[in-house]
C-alpha positions in Angstrom: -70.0 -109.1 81.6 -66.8 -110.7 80.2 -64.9 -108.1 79.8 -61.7 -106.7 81.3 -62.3 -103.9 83.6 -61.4 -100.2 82.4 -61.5 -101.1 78.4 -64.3 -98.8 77.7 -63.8 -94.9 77.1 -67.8 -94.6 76.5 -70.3 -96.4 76.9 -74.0 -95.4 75.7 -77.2 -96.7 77.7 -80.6 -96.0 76.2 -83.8 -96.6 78.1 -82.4 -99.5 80.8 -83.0 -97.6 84.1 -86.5 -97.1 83.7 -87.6 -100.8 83.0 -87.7 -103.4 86.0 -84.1 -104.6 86.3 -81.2 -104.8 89.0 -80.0 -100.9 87.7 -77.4 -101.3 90.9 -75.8 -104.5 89.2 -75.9 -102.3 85.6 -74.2 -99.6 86.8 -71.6 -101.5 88.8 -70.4 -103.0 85.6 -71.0 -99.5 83.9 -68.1 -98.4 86.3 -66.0 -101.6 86.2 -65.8 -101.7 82.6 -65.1 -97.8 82.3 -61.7 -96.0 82.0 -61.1 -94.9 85.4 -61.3 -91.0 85.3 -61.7 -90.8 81.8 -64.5 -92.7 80.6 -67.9 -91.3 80.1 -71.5 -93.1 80.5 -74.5 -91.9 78.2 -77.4 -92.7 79.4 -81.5 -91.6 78.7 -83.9 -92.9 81.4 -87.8 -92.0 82.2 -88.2 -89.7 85.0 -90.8 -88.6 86.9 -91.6 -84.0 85.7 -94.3 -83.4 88.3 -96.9 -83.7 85.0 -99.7 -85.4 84.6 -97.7 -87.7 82.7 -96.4 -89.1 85.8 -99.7 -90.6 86.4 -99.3 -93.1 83.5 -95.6 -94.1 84.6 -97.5 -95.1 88.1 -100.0 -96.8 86.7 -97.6 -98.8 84.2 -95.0 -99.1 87.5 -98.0 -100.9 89.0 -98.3 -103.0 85.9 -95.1 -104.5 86.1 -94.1 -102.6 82.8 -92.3 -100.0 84.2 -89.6 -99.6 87.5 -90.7 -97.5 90.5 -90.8 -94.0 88.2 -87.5 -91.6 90.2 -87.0 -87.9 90.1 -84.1 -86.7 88.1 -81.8 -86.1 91.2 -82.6 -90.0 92.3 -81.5 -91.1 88.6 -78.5 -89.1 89.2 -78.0 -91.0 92.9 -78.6 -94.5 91.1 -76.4 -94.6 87.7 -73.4 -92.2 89.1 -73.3 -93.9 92.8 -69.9 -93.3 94.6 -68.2 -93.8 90.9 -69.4 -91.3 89.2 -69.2 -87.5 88.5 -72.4 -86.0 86.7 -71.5 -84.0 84.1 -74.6 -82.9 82.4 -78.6 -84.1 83.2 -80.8 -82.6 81.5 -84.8 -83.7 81.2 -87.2 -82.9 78.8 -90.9 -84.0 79.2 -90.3 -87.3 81.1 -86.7 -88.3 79.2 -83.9 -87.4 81.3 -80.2 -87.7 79.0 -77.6 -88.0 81.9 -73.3 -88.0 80.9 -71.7 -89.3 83.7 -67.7 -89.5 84.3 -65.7 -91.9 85.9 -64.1 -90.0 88.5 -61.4 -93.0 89.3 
């Protein structure tokens, strides 16, 4: 992105992680771009419950529509990294609403 790194005190990220994408490269710049120990990233992703709704997010996965579906913990791994602290994750139905900090 063209921006200077460590502008942004929060930065809000709705429903990127679970489409087919480079979410490594996303949340790279996520932590570039953050305040270093201050800022705080918003995000809402599809995870796999262990529902039968899990089914549908494999079968649209294998349609191309949808990224390989991840448990809540492997969101957690992919958006926070080494950069991150998790603050909050919490998942209802398939939705999982993360806060991650920048822990500098």
């Amino acid at each position: 992105m063209p921006v200077r790194s460590g502008v942004f005190s929060s930065i809000l990220c709705l429903n990127v992680f679970h489409v087919p994408c480079d979410g490594d490269a996303i949340a790279a710049e996520f932590s570039r771009t953050l305040v270093p120990g201050y800022g705080r990233l918003f995000v809402s992703s599809l995870v796999r419950s262990g529902g039968w709704s899990d089914t549908y997010m494999a079968a649209l996965h294998r349609m191309g529509e949808l990224a390989a579906p991840v448990t809540r913990d492997e969101l957690c791994a992919k958006v926070a990294g080494r950069w991150g602290v998790v603050e909050s994750a919490t998942v209802e139905g398939n939705m999982c609403f993360l806060v991650v900090r920048h822990a500098g």
